[in-house]
MOPAC internal coordinates of N, CA, C and O (Angstrom, degrees):
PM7 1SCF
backbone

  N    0.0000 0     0.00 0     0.00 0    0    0    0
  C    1.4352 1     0.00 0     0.00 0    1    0    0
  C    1.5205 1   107.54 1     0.00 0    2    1    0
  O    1.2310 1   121.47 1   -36.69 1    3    2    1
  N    1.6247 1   114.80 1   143.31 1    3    2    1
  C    1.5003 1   123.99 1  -177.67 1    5    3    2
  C    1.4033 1   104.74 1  -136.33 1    6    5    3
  O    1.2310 1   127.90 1   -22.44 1    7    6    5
  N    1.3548 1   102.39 1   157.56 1    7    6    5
  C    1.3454 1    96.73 1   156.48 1    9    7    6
  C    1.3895 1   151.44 1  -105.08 1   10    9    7
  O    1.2310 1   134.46 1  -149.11 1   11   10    9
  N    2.0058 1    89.64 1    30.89 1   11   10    9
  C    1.3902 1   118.32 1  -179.19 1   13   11   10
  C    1.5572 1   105.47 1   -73.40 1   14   13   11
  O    1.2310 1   117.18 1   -24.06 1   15   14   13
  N    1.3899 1   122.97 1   155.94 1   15   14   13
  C    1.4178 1   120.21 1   169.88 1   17   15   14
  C    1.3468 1   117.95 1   -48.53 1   18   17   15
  O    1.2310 1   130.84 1    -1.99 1   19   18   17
  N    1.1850 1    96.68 1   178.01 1   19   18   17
  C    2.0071 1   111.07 1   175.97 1   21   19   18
  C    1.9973 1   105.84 1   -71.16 1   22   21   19
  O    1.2310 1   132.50 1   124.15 1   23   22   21
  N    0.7767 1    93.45 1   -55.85 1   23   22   21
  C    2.0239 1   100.17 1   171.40 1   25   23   22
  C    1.3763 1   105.73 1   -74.12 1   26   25   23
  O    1.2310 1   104.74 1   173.00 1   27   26   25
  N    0.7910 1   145.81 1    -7.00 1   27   26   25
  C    1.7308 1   135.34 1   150.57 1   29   27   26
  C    1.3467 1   120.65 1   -81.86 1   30   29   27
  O    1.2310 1   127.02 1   161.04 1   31   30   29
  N    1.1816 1   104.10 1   -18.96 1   31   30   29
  C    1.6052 1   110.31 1   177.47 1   33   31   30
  C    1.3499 1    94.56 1  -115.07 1   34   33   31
  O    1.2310 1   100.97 1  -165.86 1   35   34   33
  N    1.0581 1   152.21 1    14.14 1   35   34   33
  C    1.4701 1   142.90 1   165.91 1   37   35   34
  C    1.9035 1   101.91 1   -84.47 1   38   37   35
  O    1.2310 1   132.28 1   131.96 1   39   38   37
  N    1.7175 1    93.88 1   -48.04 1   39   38   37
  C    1.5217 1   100.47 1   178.40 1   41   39   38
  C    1.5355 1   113.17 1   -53.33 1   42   41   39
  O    1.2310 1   120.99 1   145.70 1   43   42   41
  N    1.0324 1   115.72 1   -34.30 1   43   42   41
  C    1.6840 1   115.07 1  -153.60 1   45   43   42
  C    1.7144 1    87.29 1   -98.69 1   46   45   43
  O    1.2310 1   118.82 1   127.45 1   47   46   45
  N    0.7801 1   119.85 1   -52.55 1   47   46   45
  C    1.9284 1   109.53 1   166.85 1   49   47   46
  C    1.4374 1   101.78 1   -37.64 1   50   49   47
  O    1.2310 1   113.08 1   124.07 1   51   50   49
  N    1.5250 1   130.69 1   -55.93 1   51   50   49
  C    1.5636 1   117.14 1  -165.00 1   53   51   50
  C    1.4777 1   113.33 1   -70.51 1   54   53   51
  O    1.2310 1   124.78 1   131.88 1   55   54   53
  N    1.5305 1   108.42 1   -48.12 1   55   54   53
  C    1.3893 1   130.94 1   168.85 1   57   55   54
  C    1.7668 1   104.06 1   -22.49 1   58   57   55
  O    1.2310 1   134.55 1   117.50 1   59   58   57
  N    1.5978 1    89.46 1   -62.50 1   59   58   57
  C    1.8363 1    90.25 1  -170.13 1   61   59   58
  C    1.1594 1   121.38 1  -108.21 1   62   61   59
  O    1.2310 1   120.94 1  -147.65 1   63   62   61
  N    1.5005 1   115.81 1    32.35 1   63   62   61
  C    1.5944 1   141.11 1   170.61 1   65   63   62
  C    1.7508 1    95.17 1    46.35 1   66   65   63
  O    1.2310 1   119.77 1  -122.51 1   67   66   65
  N    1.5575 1   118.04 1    57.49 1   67   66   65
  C    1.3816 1   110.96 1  -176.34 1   69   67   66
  C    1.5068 1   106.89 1   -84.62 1   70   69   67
  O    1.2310 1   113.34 1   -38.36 1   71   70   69
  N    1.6301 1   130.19 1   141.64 1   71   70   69
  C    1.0529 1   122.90 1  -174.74 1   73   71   70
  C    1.7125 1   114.67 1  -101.55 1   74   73   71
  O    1.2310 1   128.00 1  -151.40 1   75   74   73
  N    1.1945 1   102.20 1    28.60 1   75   74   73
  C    1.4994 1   120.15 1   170.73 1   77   75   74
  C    1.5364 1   142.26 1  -128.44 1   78   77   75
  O    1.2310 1   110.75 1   -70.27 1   79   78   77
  N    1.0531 1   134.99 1   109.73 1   79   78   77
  C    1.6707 1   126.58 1   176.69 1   81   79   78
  C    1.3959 1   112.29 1   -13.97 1   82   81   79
  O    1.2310 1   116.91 1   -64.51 1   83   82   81
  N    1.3348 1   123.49 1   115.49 1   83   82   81
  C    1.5944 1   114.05 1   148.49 1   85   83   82
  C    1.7936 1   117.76 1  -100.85 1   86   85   83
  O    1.2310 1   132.25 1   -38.90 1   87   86   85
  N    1.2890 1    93.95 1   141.10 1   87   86   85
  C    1.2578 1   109.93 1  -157.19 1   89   87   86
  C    1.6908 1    93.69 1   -97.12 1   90   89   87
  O    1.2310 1   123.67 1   -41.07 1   91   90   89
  N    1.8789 1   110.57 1   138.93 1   91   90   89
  C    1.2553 1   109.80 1   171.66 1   93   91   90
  C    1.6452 1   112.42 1  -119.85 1   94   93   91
  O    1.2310 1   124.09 1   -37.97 1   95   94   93
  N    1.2058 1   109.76 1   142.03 1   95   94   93
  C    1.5379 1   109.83 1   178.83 1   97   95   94
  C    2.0008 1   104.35 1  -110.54 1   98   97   95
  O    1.2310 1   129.68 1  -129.59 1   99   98   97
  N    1.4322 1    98.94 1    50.41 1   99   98   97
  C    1.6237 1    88.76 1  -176.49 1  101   99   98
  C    1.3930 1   119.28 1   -43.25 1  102  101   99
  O    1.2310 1   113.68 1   147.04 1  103  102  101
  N    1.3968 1   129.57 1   -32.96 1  103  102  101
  C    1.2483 1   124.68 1  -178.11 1  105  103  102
  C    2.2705 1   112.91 1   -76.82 1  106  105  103
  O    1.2310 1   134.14 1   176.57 1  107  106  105
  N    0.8812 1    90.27 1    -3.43 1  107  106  105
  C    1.5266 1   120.70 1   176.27 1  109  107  106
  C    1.8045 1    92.74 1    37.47 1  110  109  107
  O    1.2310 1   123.56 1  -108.04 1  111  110  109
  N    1.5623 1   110.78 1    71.96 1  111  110  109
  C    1.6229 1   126.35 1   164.42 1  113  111  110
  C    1.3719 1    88.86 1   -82.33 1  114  113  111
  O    1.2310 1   123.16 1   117.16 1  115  114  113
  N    1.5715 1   111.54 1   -62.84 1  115  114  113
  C    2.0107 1   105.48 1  -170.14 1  117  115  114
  C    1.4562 1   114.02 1   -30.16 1  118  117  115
  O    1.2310 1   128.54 1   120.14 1  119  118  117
  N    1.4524 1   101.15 1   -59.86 1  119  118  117
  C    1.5240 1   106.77 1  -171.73 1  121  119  118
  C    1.5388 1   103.26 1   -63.88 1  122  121  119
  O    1.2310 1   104.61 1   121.87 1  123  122  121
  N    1.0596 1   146.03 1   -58.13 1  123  122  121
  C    1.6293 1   132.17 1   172.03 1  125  123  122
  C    1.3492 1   107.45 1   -33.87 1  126  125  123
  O    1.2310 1   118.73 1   116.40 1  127  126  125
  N    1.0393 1   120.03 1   -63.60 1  127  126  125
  C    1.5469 1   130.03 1  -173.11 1  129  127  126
  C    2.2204 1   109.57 1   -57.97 1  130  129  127
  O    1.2310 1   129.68 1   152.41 1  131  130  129
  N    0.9534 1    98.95 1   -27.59 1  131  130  129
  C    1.6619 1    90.82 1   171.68 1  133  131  130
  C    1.3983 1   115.39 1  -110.67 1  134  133  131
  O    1.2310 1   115.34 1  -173.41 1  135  134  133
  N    1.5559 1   126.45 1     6.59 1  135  134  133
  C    1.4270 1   158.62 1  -167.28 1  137  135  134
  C    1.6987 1    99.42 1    46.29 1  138  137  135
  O    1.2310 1   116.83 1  -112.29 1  139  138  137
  N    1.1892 1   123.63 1    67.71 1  139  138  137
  C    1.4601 1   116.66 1   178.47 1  141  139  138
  C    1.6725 1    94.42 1  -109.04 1  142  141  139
  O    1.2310 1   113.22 1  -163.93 1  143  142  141
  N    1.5788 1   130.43 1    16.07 1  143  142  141
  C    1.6288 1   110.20 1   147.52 1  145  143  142
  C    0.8707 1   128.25 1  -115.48 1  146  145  143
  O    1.2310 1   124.58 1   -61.78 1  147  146  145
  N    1.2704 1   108.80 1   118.22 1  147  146  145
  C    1.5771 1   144.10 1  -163.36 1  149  147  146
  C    2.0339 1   107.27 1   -91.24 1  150  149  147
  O    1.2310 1   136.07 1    -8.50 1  151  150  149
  N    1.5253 1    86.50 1   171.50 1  151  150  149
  C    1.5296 1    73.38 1  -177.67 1  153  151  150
  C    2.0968 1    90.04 1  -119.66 1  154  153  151
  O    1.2310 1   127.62 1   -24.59 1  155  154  153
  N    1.3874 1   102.93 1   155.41 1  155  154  153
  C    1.6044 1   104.45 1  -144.02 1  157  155  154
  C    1.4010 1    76.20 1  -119.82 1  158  157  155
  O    1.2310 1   126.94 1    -8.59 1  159  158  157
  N    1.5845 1   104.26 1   171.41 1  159  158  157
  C    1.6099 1   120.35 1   156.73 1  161  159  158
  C    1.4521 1   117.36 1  -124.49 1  162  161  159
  O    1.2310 1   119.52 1   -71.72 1  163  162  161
  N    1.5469 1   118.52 1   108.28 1  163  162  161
  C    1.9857 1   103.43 1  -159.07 1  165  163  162
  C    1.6855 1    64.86 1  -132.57 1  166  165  163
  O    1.2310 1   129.67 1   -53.56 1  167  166  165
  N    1.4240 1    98.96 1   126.44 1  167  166  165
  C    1.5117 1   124.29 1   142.72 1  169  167  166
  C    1.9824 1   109.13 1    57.24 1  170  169  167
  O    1.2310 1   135.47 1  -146.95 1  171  170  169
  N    1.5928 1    87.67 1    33.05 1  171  170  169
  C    1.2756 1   112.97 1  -176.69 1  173  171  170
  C    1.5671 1   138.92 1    64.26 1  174  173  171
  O    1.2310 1   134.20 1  -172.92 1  175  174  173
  N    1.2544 1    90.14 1     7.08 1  175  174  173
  C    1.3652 1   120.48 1   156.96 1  177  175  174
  C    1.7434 1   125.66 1   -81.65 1  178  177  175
  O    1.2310 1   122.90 1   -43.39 1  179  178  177
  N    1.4180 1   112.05 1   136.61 1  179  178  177
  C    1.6174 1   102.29 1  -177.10 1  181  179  178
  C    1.4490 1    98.54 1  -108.80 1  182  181  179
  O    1.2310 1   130.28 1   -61.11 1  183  182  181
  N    1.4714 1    97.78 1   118.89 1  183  182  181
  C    1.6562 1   113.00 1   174.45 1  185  183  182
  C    1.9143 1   102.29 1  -117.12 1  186  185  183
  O    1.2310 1   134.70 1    -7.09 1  187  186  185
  N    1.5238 1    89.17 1   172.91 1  187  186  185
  C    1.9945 1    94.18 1  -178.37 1  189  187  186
  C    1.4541 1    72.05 1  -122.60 1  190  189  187
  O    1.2310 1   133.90 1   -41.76 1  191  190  189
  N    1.5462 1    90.74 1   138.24 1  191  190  189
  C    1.3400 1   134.89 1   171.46 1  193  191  190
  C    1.6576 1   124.34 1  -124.24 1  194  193  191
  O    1.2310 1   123.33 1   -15.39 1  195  194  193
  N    1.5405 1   111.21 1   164.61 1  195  194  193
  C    0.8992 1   103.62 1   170.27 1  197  195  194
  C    1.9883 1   112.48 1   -98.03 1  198  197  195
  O    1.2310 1   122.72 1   -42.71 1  199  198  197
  N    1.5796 1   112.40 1   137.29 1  199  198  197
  C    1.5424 1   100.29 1  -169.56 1  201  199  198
  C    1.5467 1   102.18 1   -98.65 1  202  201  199
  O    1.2310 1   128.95 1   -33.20 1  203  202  201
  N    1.2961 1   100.36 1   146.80 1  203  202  201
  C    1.8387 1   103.83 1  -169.53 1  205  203  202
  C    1.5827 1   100.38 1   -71.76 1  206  205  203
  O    1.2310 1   122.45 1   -79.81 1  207  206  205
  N    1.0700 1   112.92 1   100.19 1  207  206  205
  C    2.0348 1   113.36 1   161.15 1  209  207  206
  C    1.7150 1   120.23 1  -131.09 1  210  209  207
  O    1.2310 1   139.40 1   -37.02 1  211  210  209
  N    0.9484 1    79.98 1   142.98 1  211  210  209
  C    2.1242 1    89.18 1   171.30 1  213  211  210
  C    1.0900 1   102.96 1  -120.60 1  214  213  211
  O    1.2310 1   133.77 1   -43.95 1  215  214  213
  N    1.4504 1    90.99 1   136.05 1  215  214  213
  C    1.4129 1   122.89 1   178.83 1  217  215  214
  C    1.6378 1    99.11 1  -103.88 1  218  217  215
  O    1.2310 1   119.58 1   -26.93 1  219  218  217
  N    1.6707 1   118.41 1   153.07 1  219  218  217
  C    1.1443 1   143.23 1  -178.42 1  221  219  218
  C    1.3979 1   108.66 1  -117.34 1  222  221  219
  O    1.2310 1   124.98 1   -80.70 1  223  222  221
  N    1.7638 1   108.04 1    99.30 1  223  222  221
  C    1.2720 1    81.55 1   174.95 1  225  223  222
  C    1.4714 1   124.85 1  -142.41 1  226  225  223
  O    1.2310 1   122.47 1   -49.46 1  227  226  225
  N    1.1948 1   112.88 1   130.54 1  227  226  225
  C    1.5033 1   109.15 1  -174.51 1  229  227  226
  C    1.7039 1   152.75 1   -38.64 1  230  229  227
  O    1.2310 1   116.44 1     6.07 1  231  230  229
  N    0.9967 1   124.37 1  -173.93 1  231  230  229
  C    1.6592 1   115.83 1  -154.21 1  233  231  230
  C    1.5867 1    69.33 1   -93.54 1  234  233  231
  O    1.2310 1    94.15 1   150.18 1  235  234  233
  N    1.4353 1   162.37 1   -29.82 1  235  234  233
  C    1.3879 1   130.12 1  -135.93 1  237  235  234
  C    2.2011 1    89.05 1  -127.85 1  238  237  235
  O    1.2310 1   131.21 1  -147.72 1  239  238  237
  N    1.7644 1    95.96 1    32.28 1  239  238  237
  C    1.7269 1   106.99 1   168.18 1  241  239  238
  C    1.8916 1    98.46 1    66.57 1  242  241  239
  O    1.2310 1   116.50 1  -166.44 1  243  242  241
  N    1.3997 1   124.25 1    13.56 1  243  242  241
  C    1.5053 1    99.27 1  -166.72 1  245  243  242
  C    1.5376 1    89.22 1  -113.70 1  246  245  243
  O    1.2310 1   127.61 1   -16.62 1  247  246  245
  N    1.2760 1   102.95 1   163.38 1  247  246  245
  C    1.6595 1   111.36 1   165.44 1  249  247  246
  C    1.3651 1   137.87 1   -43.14 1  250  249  247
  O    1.2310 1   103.23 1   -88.52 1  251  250  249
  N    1.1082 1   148.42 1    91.48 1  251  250  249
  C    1.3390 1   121.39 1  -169.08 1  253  251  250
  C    1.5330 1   113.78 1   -93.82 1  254  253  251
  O    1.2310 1   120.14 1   170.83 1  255  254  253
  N    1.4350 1   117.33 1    -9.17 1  255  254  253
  C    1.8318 1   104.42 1  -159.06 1  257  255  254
  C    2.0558 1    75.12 1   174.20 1  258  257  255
  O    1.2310 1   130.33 1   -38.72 1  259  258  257
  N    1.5629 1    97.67 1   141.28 1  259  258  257
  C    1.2180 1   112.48 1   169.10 1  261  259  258
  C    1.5581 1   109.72 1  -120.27 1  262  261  259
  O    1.2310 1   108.58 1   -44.13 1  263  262  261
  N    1.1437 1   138.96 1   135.87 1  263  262  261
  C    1.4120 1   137.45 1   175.04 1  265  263  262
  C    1.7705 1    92.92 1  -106.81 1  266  265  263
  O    1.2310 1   122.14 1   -70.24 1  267  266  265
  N    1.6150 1   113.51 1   109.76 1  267  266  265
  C    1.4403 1   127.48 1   171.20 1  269  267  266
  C    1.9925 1   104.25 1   -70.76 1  270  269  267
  O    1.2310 1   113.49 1   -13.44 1  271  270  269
  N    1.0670 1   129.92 1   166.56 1  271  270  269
  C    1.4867 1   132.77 1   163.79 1  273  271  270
  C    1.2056 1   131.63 1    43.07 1  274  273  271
  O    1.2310 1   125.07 1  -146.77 1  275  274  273
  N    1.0719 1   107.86 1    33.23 1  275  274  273
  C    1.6070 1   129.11 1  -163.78 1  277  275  274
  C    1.2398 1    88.01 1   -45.60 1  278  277  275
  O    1.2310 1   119.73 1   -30.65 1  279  278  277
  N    1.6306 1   118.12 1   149.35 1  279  278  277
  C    1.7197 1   148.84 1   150.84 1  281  279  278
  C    1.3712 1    86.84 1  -117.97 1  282  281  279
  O    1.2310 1   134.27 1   -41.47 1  283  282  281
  N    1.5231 1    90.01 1   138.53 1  283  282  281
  C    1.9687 1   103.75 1   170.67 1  285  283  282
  C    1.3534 1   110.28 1   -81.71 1  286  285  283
  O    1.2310 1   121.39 1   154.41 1  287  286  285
  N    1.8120 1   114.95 1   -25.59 1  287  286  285
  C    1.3647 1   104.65 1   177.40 1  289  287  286
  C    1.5056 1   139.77 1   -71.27 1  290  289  287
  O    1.2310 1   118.87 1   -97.47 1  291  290  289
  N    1.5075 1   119.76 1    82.53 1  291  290  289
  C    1.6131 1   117.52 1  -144.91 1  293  291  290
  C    1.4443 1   132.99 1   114.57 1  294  293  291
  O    1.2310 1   113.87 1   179.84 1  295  294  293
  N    1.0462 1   129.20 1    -0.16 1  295  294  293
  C    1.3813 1   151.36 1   -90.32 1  297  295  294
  C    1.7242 1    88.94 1  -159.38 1  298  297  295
  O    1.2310 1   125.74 1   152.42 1  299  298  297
  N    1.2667 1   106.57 1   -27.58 1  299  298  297
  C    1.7192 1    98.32 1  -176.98 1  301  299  298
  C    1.2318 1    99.30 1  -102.56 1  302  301  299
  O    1.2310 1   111.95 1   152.20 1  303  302  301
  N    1.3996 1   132.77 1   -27.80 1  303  302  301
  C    1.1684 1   143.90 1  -149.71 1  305  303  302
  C    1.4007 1    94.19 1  -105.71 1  306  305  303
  O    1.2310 1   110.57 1   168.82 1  307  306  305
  N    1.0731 1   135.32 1   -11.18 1  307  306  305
  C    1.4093 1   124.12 1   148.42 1  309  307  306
  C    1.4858 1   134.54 1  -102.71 1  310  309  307
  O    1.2310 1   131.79 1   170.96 1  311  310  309
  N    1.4681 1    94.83 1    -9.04 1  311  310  309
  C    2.0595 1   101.29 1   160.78 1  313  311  310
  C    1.8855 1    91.72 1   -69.53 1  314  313  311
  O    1.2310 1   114.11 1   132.53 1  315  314  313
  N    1.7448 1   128.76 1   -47.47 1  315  314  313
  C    1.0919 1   123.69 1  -164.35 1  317  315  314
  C    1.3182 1    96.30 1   -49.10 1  318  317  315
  O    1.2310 1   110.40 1   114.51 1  319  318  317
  N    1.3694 1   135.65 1   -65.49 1  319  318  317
  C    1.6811 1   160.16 1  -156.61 1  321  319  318
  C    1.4843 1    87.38 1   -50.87 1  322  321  319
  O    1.2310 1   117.44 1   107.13 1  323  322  321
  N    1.6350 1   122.47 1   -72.87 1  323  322  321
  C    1.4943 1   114.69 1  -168.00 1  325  323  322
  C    1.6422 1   114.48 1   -64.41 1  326  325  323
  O    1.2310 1   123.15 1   143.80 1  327  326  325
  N    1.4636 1   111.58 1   -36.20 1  327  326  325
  C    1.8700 1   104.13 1   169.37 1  329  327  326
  C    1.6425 1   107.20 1   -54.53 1  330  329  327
  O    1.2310 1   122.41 1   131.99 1  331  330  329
  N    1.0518 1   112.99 1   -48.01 1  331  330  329
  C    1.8288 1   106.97 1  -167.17 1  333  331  330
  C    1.2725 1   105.28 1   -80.67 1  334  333  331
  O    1.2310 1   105.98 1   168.63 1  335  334  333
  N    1.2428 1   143.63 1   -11.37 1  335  334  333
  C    1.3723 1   141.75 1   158.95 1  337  335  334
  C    1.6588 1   121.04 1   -68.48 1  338  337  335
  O    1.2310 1   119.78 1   161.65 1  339  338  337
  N    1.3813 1   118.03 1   -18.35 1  339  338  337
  C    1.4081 1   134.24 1  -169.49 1  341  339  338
  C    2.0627 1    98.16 1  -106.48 1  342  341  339
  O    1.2310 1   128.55 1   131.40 1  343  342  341
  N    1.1063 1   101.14 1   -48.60 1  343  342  341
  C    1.2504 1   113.37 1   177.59 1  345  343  342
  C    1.8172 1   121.40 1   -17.94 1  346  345  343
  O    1.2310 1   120.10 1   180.00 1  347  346  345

């Protein structure tokens, strides 16, 4: 989930032949609601942002494991690492 529009994320699903819905929260309630806006430092300015994290979450809707500061590089391969360790 982003808080890019519905047609910005439609492109980047085709772009990367994704075989799944991406979900947009343009009005970014989700992100209030899981507190992922933060307040940032870009170019020495303090802006609120949204902070990259995945959440893990279980078949019974509850949290299981939050990943804070996500880097995409590697980044799947260690949500894989923490699912098969819980497994």
């Amino acid at each position: 989930m982003s808080a890019d529009p519905p047609q910005a994320q439609k492109k980047f699903q085709e772009k990367y032949s994704l075989p799944f819905t991406l979900l947009s929260d343009a009005d970014r309630k989700v992100c209030e609601a899981f507190g992922v806006i933060k307040e940032k430092n870009m170019y020495g300015k303090k802006v609120k942002g949204i902070a990259r994290t995945t959440f893990v979450i279980g078949p019974d809707g509850k949290i299981k494991h939050v990943f804070n500061n996500v880097k995409a590089d590697g980044h799947a391969a260690e949500v894989l690492e923490y699912l098969k360790s819980v497994a």
